[in-house]
N, C-alpha and C positions, 0 to 999 in steps of 0.2 A: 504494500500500500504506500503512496507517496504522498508526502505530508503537500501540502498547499499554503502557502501562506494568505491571511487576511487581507482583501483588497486598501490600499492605502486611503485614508480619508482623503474626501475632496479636499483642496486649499478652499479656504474662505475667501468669499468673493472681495475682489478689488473695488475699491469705491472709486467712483467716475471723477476718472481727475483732469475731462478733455478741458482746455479753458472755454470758455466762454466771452473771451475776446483778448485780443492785443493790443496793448496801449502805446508809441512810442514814446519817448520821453527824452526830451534834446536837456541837455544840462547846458547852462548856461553863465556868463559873468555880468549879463544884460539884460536881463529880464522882459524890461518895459520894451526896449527897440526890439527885440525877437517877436513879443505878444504886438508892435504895433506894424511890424512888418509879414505876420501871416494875417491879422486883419484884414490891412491895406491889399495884400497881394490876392488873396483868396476868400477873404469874406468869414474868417474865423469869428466865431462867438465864443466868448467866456462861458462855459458853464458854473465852473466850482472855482475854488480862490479859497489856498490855505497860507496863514490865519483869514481871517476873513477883513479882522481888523492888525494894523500895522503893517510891519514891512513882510513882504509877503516870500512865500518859499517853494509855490507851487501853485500854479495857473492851468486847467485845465480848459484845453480847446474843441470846440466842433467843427468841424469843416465837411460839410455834407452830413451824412450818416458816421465818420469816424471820428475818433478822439486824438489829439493831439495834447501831450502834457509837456509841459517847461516848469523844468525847474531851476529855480538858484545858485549860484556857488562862486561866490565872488574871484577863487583861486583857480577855476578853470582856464584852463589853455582853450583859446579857441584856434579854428586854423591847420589843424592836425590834420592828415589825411584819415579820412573813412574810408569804414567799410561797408557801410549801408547807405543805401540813397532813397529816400522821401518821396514814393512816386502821387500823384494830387491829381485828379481826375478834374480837367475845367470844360466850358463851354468852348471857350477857343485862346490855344496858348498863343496863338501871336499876337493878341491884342493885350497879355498880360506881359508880353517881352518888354516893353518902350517903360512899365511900372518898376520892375526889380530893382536896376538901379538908382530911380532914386530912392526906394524902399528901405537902400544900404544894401543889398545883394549883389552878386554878378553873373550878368549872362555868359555863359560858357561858347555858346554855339548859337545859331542858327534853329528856330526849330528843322524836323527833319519828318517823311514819311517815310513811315518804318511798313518792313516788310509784312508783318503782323496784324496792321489794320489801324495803326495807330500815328498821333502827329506827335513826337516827342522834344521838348527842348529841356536841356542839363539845364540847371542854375543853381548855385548859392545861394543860402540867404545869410544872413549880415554876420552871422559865427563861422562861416565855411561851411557848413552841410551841406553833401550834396540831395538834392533835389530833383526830380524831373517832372514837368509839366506834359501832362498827356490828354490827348481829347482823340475820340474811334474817329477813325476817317470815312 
């Protein structure tokens, strides 16, 4: 007769840890010019703002349907090369190209029509992040 061993207990189930969204979040040395150059450039709205009163440390953004957060840090380097770029879905980038720079940002390029379906222009905005302006073609 061959002994059999007892089947192992199931693991206990994992609890659902998919997120429920992504937020980016630019650190910054300038607060005020970052929050008044996605304004200006894109049509950003404030939702939240911590503290609510005082010098503030965290501005959270809307821009369409997504979040956009800045936060404070007076000792930040801006400038640095990235490695992520900010893509921002508009009605039409070439009317938002002639805005950037006085916004304090800078135009990279040309918009371009990309093989994909889409009009894309690189820019900066006033910390160095890159950014791309995209609208379907």
């Amino acid at each position: 007769m061959s002994a059999t061993s007892p089947p192992a207990p199931a693991p206990a189930p994992v609890p659902n840890t998919n997120p429920a969204a992504v937020q980016p979040v630019i650190i910054t040395p300038d607060l005020d010019r970052l929050h008044a150059f996605y304004r200006e450039l894109v049509g950003a709205e404030e939702f939240t703002r911590v503290p609510e009163e005082g010098p503030v440390f965290f501005v959270g953004l809307r821009i369409g349907g997504s979040e956009l957060g800045l936060v404070t840090d007076p000792n930040v380097e801006t400038g640095a090369p990235t490695r992520i770029a900010i893509s921002i879905a508009v009605e039409d980038v070439d009317a938002l190209l002639d805005r950037v720079e006085p916004l304090g940002g800078t135009v990279q390029g040309p918009a371009n029509d990309m093989p994909w379906g889409q009009r894309v222009a690189h820019i900066q905005d006033p910390d160095g992040n890159a950014l791309n302006l995209t609208q379907p073609l």
